[in-house]
CHARMM-style PDB file with segment names, atoms N, HN, CA, C and O in Angstrom:
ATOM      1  N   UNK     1       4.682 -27.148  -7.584  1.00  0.00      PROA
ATOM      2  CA  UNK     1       5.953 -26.645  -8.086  1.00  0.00      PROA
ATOM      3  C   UNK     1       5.738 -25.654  -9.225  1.00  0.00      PROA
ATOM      4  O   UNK     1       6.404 -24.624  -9.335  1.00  0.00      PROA
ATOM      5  N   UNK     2       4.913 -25.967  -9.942  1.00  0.00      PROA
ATOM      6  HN  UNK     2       4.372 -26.803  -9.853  1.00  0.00      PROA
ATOM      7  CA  UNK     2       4.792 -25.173 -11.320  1.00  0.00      PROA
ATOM      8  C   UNK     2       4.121 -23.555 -10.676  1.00  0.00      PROA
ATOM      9  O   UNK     2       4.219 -22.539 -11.364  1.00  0.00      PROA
ATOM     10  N   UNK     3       3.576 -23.543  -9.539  1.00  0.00      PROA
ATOM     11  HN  UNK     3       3.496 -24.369  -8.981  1.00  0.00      PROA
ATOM     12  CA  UNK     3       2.996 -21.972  -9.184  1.00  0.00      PROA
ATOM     13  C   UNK     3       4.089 -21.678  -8.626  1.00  0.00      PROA
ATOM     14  O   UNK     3       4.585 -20.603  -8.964  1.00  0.00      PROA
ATOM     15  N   UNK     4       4.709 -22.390  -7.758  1.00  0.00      PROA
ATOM     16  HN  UNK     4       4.306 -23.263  -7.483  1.00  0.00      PROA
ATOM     17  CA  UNK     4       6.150 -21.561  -7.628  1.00  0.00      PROA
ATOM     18  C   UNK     4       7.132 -20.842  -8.496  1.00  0.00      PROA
ATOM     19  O   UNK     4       7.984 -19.968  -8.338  1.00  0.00      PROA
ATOM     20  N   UNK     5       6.821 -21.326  -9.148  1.00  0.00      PROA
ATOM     21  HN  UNK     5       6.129 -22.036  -9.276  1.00  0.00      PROA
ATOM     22  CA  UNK     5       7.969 -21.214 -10.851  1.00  0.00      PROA
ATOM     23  C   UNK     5       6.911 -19.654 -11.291  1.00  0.00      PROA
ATOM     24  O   UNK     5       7.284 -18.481 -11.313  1.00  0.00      PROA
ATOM     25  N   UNK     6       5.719 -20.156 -11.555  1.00  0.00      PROA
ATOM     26  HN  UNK     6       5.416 -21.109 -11.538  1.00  0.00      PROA
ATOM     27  CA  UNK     6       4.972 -18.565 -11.925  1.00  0.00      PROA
ATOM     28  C   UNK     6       5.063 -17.871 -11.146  1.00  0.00      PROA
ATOM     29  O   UNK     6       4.835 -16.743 -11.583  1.00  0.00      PROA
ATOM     30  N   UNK     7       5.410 -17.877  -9.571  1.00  0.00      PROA
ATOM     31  HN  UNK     7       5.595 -18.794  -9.216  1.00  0.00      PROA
ATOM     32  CA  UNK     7       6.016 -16.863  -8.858  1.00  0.00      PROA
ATOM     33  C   UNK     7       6.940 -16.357  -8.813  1.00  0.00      PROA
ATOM     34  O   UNK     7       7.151 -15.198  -8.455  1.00  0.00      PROA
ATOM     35  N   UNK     8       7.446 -16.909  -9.064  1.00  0.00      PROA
ATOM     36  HN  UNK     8       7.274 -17.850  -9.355  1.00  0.00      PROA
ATOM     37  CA  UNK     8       9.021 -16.766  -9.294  1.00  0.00      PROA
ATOM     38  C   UNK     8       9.366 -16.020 -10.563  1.00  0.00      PROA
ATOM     39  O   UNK     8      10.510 -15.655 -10.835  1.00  0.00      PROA
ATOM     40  N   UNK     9       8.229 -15.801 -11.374  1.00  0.00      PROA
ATOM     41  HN  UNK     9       7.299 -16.097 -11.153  1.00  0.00      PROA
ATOM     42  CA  UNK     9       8.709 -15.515 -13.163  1.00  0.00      PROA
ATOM     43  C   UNK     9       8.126 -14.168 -12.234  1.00  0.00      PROA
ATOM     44  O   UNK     9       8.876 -13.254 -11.891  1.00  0.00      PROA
ATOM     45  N   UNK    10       7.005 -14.205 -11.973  1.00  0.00      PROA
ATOM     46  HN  UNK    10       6.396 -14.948 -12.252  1.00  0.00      PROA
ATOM     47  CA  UNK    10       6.081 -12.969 -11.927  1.00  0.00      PROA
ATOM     48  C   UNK    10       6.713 -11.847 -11.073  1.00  0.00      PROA
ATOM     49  O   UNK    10       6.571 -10.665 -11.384  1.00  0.00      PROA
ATOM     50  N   UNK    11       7.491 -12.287  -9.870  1.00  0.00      PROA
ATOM     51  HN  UNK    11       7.607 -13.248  -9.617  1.00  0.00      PROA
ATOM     52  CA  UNK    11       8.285 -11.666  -9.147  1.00  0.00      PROA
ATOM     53  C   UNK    11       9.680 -11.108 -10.243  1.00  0.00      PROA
ATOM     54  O   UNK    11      10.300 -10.067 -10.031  1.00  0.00      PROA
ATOM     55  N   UNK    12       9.911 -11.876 -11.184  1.00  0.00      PROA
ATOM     56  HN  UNK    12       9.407 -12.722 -11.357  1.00  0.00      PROA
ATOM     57  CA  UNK    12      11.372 -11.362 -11.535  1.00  0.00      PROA
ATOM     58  C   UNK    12      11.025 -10.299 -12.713  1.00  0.00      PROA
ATOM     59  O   UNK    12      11.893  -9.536 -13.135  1.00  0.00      PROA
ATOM     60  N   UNK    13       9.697 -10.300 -13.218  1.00  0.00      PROA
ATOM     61  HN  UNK    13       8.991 -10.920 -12.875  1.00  0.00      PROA
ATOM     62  CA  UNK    13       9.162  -9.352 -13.939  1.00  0.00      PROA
ATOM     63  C   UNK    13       8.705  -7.987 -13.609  1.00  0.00      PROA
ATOM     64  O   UNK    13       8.459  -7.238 -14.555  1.00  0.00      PROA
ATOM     65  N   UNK    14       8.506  -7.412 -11.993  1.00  0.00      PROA
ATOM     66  HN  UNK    14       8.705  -8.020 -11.225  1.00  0.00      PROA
ATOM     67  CA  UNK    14       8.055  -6.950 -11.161  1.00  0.00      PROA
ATOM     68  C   UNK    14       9.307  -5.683 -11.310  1.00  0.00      PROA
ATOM     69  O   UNK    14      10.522  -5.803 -11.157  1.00  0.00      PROA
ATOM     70  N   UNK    15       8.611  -4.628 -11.615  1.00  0.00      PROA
ATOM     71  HN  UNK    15       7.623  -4.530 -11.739  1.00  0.00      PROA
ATOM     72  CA  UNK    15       9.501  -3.550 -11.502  1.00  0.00      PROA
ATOM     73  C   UNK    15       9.165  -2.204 -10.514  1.00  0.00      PROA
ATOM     74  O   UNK    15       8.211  -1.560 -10.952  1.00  0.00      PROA
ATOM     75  N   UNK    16       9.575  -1.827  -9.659  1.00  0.00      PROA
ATOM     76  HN  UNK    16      10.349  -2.350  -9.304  1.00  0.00      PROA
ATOM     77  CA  UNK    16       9.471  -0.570  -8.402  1.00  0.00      PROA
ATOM     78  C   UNK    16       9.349   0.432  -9.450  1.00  0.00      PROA
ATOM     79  O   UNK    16      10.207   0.653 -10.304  1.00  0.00      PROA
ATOM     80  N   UNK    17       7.936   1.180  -9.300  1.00  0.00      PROA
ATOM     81  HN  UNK    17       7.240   1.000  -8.606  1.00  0.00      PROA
ATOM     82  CA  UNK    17       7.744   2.426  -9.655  1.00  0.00      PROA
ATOM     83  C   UNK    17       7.681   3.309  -8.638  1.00  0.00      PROA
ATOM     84  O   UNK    17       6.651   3.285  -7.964  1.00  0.00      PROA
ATOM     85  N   UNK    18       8.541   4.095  -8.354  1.00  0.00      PROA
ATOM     86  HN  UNK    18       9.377   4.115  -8.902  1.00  0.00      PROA
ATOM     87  CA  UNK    18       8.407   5.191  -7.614  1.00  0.00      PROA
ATOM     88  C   UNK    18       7.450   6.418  -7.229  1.00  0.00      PROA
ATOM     89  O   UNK    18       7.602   7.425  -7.920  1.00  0.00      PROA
ATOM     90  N   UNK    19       6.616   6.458  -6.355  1.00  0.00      PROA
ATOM     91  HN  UNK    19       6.493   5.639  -5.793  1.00  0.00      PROA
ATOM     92  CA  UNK    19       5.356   7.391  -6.884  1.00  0.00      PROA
ATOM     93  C   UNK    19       6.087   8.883  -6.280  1.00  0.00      PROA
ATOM     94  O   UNK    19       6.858   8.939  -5.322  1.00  0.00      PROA
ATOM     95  N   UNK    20       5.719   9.794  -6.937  1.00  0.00      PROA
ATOM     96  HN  UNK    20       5.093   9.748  -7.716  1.00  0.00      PROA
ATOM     97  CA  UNK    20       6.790  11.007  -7.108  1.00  0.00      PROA
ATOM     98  C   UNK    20       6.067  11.833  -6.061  1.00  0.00      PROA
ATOM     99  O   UNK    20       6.567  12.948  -5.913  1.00  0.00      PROA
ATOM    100  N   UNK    21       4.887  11.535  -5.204  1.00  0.00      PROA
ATOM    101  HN  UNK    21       4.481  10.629  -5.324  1.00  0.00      PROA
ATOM    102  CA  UNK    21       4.210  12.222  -4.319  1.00  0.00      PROA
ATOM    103  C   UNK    21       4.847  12.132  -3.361  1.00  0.00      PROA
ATOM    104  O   UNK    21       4.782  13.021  -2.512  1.00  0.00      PROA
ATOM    105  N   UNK    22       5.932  10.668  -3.141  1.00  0.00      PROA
ATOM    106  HN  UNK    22       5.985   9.946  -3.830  1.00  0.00      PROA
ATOM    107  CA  UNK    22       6.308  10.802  -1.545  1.00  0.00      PROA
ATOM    108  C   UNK    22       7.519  10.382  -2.007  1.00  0.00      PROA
ATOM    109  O   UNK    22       7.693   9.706  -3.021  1.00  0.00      PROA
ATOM    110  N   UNK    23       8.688  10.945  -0.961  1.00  0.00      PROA
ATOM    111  HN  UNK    23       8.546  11.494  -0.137  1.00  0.00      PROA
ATOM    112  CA  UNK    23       9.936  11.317  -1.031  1.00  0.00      PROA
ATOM    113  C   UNK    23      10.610   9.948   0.096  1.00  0.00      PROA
ATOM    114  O   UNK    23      10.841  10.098   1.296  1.00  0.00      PROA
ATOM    115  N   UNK    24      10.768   8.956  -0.520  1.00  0.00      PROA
ATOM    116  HN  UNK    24      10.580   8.834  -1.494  1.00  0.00      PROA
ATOM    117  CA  UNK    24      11.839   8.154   0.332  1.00  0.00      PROA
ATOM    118  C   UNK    24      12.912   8.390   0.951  1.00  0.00      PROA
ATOM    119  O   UNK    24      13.854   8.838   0.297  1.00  0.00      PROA
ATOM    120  N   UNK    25      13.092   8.114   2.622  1.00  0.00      PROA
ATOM    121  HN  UNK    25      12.327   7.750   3.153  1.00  0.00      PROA
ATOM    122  CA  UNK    25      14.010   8.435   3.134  1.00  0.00      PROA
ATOM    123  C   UNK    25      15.434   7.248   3.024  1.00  0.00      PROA
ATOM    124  O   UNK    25      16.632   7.414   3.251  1.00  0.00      PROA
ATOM    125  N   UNK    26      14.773   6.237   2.645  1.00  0.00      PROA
ATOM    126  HN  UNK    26      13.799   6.102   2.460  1.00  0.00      PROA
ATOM    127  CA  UNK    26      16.199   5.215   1.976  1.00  0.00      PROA
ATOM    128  C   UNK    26      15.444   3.765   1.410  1.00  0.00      PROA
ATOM    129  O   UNK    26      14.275   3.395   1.294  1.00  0.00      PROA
ATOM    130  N   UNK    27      16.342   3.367   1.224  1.00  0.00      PROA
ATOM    131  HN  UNK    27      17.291   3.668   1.318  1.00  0.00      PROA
ATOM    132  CA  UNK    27      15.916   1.857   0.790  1.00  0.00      PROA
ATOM    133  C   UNK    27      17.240   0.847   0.864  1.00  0.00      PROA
ATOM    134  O   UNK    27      18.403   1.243   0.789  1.00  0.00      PROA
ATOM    135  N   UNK    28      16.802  -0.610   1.036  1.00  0.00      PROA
ATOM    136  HN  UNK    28      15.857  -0.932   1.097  1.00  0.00      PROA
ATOM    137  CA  UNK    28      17.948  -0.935   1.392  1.00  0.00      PROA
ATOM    138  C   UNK    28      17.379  -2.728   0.934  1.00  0.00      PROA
ATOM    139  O   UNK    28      16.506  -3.325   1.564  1.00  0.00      PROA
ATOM    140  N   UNK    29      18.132  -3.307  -0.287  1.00  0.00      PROA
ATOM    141  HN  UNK    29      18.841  -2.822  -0.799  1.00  0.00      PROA
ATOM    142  CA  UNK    29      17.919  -4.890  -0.570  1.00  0.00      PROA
ATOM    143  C   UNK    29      18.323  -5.940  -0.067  1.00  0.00      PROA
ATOM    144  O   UNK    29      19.534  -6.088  -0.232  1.00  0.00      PROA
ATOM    145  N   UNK    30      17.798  -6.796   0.519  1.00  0.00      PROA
ATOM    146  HN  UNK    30      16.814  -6.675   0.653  1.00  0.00      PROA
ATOM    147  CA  UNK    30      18.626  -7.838   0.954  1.00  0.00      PROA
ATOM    148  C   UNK    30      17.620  -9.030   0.557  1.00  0.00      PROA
ATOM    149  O   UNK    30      16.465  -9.049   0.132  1.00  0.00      PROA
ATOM    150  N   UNK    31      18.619 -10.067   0.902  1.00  0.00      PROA
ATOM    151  HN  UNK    31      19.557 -10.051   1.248  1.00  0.00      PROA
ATOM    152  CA  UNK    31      17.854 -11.660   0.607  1.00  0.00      PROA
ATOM    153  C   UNK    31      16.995 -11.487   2.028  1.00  0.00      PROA
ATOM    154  O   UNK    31      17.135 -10.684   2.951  1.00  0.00      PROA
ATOM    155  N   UNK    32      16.101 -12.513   1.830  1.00  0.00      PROA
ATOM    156  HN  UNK    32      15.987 -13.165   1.080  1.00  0.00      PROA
ATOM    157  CA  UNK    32      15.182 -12.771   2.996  1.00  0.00      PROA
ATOM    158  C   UNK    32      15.734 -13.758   3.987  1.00  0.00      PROA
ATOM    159  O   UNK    32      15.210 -14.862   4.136  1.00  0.00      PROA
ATOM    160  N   UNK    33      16.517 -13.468   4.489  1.00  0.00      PROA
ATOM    161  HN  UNK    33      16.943 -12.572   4.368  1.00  0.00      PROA
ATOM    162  CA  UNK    33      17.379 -14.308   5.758  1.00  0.00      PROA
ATOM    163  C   UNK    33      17.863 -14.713   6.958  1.00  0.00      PROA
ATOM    164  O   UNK    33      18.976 -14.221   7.143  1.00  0.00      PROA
ATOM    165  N   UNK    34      17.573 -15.264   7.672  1.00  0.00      PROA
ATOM    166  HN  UNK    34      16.669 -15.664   7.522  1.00  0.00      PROA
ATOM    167  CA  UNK    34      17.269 -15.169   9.035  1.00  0.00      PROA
ATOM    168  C   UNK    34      18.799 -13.854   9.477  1.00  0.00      PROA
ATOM    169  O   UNK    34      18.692 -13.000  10.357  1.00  0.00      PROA
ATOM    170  N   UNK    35      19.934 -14.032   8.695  1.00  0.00      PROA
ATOM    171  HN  UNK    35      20.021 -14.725   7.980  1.00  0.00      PROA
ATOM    172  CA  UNK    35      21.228 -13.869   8.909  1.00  0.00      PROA
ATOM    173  C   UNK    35      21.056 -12.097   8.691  1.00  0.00      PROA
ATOM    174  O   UNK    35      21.918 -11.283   9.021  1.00  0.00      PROA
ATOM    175  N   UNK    36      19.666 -11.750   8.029  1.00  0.00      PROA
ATOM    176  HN  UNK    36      18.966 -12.411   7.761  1.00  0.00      PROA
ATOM    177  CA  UNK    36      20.072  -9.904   7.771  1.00  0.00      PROA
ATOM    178  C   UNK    36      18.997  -9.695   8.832  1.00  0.00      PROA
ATOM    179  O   UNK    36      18.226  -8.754   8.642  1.00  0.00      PROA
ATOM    180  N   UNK    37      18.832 -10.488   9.986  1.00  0.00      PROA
ATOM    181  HN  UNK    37      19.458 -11.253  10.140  1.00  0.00      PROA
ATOM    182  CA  UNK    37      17.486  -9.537  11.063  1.00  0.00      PROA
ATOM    183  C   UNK    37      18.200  -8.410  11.262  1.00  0.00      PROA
ATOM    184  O   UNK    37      17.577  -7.359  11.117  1.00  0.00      PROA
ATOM    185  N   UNK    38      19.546  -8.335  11.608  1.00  0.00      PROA
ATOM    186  HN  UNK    38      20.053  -9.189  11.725  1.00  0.00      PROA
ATOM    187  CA  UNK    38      20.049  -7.450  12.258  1.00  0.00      PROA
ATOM    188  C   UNK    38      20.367  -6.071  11.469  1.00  0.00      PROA
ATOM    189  O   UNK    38      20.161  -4.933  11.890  1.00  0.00      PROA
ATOM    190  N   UNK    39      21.069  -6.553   9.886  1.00  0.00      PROA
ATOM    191  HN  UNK    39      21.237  -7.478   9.544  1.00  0.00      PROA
ATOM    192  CA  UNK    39      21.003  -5.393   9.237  1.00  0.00      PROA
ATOM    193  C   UNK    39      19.995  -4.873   8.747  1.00  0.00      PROA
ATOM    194  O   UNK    39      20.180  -3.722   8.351  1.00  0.00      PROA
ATOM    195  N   UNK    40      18.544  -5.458   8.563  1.00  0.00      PROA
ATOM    196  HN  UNK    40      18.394  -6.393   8.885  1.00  0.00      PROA
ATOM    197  CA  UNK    40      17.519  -4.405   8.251  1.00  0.00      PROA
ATOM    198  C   UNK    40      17.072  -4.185  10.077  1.00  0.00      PROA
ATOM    199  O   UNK    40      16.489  -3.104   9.984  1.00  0.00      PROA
ATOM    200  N   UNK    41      17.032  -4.416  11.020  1.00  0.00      PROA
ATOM    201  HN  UNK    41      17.506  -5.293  11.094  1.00  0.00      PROA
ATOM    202  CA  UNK    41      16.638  -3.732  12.119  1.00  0.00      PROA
ATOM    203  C   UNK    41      17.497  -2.377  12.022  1.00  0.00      PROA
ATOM    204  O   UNK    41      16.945  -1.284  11.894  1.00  0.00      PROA
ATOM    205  N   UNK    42      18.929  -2.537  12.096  1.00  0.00      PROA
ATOM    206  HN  UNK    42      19.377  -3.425  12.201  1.00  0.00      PROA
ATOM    207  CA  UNK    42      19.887  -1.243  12.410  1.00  0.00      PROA
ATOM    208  C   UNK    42      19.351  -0.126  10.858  1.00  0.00      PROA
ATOM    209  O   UNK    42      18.960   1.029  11.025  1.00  0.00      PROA
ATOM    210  N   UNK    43      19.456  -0.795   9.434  1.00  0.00      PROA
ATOM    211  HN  UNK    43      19.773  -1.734   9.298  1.00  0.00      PROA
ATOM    212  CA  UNK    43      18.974   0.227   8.785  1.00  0.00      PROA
ATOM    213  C   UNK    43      17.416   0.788   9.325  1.00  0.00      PROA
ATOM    214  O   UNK    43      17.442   2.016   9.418  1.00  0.00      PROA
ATOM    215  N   UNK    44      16.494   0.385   9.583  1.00  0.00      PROA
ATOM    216  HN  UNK    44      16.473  -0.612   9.508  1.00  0.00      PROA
ATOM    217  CA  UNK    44      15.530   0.953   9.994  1.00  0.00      PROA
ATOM    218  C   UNK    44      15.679   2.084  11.037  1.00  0.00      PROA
ATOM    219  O   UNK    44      15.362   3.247  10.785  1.00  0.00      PROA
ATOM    220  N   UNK    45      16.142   1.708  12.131  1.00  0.00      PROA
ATOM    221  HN  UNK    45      16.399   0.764  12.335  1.00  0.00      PROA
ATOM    222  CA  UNK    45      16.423   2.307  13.640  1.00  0.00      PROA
ATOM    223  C   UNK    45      17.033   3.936  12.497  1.00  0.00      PROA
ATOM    224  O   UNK    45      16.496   5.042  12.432  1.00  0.00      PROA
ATOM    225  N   UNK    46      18.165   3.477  11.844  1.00  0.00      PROA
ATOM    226  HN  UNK    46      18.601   2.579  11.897  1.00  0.00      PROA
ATOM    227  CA  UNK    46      18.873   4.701  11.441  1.00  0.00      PROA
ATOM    228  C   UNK    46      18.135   5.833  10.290  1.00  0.00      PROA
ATOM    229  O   UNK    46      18.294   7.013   9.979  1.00  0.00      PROA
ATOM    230  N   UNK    47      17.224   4.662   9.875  1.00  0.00      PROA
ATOM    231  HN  UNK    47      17.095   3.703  10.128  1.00  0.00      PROA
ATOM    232  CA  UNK    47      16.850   6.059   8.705  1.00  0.00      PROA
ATOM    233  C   UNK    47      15.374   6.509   9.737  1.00  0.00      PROA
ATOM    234  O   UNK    47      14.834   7.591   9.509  1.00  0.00      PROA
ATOM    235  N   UNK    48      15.041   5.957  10.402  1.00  0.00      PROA
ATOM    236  HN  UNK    48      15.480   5.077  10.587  1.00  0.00      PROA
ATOM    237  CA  UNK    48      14.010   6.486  11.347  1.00  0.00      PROA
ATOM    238  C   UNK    48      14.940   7.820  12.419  1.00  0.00      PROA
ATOM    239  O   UNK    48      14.437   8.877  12.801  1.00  0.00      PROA
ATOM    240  N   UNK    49      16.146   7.414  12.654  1.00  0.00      PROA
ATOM    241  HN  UNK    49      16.554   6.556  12.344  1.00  0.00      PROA
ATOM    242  CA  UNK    49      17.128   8.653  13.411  1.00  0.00      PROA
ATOM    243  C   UNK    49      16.731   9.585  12.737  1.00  0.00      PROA
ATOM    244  O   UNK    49      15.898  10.379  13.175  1.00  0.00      PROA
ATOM    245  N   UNK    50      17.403   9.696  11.183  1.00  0.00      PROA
ATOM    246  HN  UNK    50      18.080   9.052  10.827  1.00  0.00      PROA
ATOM    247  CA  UNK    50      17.497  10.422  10.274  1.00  0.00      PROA
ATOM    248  C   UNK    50      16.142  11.440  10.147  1.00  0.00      PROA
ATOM    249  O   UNK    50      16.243  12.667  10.131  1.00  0.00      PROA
ATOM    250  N   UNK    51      15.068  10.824  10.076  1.00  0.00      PROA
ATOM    251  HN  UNK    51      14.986   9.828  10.090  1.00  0.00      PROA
ATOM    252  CA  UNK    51      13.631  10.976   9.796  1.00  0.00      PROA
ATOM    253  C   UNK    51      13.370  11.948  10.921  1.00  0.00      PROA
ATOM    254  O   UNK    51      12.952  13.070  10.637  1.00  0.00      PROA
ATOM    255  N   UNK    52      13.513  11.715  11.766  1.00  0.00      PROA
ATOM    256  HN  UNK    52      13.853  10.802  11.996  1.00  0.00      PROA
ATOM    257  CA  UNK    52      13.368  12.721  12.915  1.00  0.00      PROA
ATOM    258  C   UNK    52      14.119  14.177  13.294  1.00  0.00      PROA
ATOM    259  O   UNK    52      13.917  15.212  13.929  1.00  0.00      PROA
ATOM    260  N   UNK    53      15.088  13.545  12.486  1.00  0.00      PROA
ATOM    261  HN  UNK    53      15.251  12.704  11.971  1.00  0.00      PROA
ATOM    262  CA  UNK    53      16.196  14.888  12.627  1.00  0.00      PROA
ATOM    263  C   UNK    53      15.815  16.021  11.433  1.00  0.00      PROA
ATOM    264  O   UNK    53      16.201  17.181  11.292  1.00  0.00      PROA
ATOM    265  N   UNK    54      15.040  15.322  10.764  1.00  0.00      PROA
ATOM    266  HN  UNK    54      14.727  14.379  10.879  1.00  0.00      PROA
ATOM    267  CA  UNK    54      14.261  16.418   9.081  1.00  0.00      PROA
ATOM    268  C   UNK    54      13.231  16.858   9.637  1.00  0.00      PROA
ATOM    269  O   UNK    54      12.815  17.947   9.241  1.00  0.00      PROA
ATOM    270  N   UNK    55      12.635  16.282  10.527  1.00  0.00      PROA
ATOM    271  HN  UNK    55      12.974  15.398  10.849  1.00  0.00      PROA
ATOM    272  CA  UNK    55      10.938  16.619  10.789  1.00  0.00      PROA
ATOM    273  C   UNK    55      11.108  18.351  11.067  1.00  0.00      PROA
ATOM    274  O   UNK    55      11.857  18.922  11.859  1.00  0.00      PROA
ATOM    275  N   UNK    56      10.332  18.799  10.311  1.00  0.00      PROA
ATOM    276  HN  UNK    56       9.723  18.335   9.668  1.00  0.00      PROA
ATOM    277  CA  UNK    56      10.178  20.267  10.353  1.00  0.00      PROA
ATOM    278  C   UNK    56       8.848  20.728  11.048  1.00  0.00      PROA
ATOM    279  O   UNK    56       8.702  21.861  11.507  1.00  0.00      PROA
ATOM    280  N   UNK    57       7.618  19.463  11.092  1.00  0.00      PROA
ATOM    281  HN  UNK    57       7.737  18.543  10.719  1.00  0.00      PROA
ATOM    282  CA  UNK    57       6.471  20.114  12.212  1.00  0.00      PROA
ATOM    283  C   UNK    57       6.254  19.223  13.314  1.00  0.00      PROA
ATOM    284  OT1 UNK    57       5.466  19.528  14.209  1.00  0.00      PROA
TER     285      UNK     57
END
């Protein structure tokens, strides 16, 4: 229990640095839940649409 808890600290301390070399086409948060398969499948499918429709080579 107690490494869970330091996971849990260590995770909530954890901050997204953005590396400025590569240009994100989206991002999208959710809980880890059996209940969002569907909304991170459809966001994927769509920013992969998206991704294709920019491709310039």
């Amino acid at each position: 229990m107690e490494e869970a808890i330091k996971a849990s600290a260590a995770l909530t301390e954890y901050r997204y640095t953005m590396n400025p070399a590569f240009s994100p086409l989206g991002e999208k948060r959710m809980p880890r839940d059996i209940e969002n398969v569907a909304s991170a499948r459809r966001f994927v499918r769509d920013t992969a649409a998206d991704w294709n429709g920019r491709r310039t080579c």
